[in-house]
TORZARO-912699 format. One record per residue (C-alpha): residue number from 0; x negated, y negated, z negated; residue in one letter. Coordinates in nm, 4 decimals, decimal comma, padded with zeros to 6 digits. Layout:
// TORZARO-912699
+------+----------+----------+----------+------+
| resi |       c1 |       c2 |       c3 | resn |
+------+----------+----------+----------+------+
|  NUM |        X |        Y |        Z |    A |
...
+------+----------+----------+----------+------+
***
This chain:
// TORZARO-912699
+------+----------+----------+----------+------+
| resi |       c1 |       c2 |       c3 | resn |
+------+----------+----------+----------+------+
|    0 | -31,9727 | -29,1290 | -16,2731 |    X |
|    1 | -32,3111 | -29,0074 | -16,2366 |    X |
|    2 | -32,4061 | -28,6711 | -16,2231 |    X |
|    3 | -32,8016 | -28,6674 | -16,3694 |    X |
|    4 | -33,0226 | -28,9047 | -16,4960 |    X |
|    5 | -33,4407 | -28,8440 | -16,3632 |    X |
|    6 | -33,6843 | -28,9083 | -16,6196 |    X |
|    7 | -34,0530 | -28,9902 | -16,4594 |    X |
|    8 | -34,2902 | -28,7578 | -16,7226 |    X |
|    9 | -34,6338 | -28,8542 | -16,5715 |    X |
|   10 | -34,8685 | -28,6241 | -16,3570 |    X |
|   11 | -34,5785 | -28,6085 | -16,0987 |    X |
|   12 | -34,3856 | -28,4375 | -16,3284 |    X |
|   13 | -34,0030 | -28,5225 | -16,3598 |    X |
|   14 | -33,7182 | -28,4016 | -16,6022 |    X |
|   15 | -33,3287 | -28,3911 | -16,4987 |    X |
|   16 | -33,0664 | -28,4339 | -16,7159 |    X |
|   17 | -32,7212 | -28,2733 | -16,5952 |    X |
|   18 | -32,5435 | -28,5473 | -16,8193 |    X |
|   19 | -32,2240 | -28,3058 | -16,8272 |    X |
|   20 | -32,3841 | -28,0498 | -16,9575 |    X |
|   21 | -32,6896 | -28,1787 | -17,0906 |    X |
|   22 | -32,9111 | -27,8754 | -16,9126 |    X |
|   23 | -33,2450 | -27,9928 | -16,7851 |    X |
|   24 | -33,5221 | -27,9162 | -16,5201 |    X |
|   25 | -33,8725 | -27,9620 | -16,4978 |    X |
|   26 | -33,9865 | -28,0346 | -16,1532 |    X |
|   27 | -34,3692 | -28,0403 | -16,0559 |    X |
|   28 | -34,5451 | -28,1650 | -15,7325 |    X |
|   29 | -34,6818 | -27,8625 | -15,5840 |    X |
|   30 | -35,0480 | -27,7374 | -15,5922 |    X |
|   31 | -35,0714 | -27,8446 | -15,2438 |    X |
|   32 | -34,9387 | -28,2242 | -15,3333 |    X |
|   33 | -35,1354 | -28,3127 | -15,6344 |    X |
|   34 | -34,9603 | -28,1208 | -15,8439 |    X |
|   35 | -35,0390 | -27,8200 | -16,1243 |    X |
|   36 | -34,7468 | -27,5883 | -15,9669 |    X |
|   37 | -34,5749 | -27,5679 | -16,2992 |    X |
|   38 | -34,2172 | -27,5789 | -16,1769 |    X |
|   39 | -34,0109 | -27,6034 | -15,9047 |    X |
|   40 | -34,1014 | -27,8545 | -15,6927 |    X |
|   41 | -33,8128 | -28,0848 | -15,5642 |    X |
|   42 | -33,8503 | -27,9043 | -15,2405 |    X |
|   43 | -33,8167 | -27,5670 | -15,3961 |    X |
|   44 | -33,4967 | -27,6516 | -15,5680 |    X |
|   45 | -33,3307 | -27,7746 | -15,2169 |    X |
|   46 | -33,4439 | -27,3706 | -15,1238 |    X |
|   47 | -33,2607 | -27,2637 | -15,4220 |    X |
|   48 | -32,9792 | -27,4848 | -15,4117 |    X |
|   49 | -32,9141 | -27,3362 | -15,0850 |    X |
|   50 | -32,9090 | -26,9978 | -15,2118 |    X |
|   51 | -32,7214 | -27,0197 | -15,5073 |    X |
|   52 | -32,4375 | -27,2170 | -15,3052 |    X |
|   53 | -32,4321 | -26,9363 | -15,0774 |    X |
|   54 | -32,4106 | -26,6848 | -15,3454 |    X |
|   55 | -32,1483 | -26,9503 | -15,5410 |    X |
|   56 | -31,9374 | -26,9496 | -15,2322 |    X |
|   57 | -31,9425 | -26,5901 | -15,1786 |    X |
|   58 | -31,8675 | -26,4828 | -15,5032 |    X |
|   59 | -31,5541 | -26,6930 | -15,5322 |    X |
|   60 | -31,4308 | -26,5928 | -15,2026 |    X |
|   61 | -31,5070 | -26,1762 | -15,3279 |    X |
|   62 | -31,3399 | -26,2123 | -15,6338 |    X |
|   63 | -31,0337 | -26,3530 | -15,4626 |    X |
|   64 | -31,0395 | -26,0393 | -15,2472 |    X |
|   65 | -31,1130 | -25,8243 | -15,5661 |    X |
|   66 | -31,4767 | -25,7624 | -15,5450 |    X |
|   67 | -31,7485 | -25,8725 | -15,7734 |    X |
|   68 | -32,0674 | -25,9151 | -15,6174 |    X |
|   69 | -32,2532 | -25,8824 | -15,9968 |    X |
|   70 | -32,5901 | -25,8025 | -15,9390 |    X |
|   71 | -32,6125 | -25,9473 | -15,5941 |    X |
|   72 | -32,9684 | -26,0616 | -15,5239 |    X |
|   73 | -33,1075 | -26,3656 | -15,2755 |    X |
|   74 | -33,4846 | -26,3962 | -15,2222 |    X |
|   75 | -33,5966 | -26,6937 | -15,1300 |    X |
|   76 | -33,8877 | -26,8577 | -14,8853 |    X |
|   77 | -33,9665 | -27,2061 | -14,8147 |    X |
|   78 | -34,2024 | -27,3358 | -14,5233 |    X |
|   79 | -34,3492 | -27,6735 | -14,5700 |    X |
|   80 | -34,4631 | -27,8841 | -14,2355 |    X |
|   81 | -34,6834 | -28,1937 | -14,1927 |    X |
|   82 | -34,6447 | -28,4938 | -13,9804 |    X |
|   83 | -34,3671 | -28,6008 | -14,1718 |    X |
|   84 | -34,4279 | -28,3645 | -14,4384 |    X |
|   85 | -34,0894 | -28,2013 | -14,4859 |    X |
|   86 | -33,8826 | -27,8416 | -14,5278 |    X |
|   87 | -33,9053 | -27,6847 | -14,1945 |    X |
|   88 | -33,7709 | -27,3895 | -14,2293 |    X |
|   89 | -33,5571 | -27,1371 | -14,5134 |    X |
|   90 | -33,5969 | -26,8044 | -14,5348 |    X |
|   91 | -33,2812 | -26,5977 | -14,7330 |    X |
|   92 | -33,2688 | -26,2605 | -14,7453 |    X |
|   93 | -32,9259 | -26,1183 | -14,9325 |    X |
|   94 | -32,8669 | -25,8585 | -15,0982 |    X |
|   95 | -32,5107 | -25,7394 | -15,1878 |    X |
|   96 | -32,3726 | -25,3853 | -15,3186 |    X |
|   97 | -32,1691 | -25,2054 | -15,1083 |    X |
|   98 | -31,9160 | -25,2121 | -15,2915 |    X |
|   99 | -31,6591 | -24,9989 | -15,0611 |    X |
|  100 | -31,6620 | -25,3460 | -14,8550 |    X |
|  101 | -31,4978 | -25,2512 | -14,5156 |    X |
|  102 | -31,7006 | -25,4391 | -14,1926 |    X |
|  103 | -31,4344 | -25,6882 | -14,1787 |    X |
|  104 | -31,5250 | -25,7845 | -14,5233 |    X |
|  105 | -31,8854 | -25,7984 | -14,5011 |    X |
|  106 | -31,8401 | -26,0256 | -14,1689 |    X |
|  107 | -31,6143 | -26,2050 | -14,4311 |    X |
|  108 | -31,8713 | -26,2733 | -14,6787 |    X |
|  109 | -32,1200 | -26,3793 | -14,4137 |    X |
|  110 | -31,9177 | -26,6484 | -14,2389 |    X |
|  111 | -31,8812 | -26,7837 | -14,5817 |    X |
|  112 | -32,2638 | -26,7466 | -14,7272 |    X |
|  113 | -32,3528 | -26,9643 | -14,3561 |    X |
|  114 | -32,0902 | -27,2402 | -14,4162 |    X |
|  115 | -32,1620 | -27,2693 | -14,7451 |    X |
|  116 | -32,1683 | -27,6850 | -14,8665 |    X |
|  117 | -32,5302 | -27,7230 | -14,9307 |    X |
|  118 | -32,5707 | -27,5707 | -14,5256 |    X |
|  119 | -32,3575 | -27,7950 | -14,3930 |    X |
|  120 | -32,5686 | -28,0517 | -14,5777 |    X |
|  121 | -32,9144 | -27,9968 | -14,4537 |    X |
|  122 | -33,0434 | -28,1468 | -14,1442 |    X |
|  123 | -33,0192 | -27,9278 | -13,8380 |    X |
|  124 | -33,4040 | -27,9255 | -13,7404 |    X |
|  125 | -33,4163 | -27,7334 | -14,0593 |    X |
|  126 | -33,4279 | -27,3908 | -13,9697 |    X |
|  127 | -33,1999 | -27,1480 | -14,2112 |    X |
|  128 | -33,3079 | -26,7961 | -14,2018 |    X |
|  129 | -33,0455 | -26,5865 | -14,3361 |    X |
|  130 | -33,0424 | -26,2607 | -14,3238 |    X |
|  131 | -32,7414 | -26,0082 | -14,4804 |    X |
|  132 | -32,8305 | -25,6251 | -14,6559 |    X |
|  133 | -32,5715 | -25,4434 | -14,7594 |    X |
|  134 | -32,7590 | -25,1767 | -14,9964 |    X |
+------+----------+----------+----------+------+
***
C-alpha cells in the first residue's frame, strides 16, 4: 500500500498527500535552486525527518522509563555541497529538561536519539552533527 501520493504544482513546487491521514506538505526548490524559498525544500525535510525520528525514538523509549520529554526542543542545520549537489552534512542540537534524569539515563536517551531509523538510513558520507543539552 502506498504511503503518499506527489502532486507536481508548477514553479518546482510539489504537494504530498499522506493518503492515511490525508495531511499535506508544500515543498519548494530553494532560493539557491530556482526556487522562491516558500517551504521546505525536499532537502530540508530529510533534516527534519532526522530530527523528529530522533525525538520520536526518544520519547517512546522516556515514557517507557517514566519520563516525558514535553517541551524537548531540536534545532536544526543543513549544509548543502556541489559537485554532486547533495546534503553534506546535519547539524542537531537537543535540547531536553532535566527532568531528575540520572547519567545513565541521559547516556540512555543518547544511544537511542543516534540509532534512531532515519540515521541508520542516511548515507555515511553524510555527516550527522548531534549534539545533547541537558538544560
Amino acid at each position: 500500500m502506498n504511503t503518499a501520493e506527489v502532486i507536481y504544482l508548477g514553479e518546482f513546487r510539489c504537494e504530498a498527500t499522506h493518503l492515511q491521514s490525508g495531511s499535506k506538505i508544500i515543498t519548494d526548490a530553494p532560493t539557491d535552486n530556482f526556487g522562491k524559498g516558500l517551504a521546505f525544500s525536499p532537502t530540508d525535510l530529510i533534516a527534519k525527518g532526522l530530527a523528529s525520528c530522533m525525538m520520536t525514538t526518544i520519547a517512546i523509549q522516556t515514557r517507557l522509563m517514566g519520563f516525558d520529554l514535553i517541551d524537548s526542543k531540536l534545532t536544526v542545520k543543513k549544509h548543502m555541497s556541489s559537485d554532486p549537489r547533495r546534503i553534506s552534512k546535519i547539524e542537531i542540537n537537543v535540547f531536553i529538561p532535566k527532568n531528575d534524569l540520572t547519567e545513565a539515563d541521559k547516556a540512555k536517551i543518547i544511544e537511542i536519539g543516534l540509532s534512531c531509523p532515519v540515521a541508520k538510513s542516511l548515507h555515511p558520507d553524510l555527516i550527522q552533527d548531534i549534539n545533547f543539552q541537558f538544560v
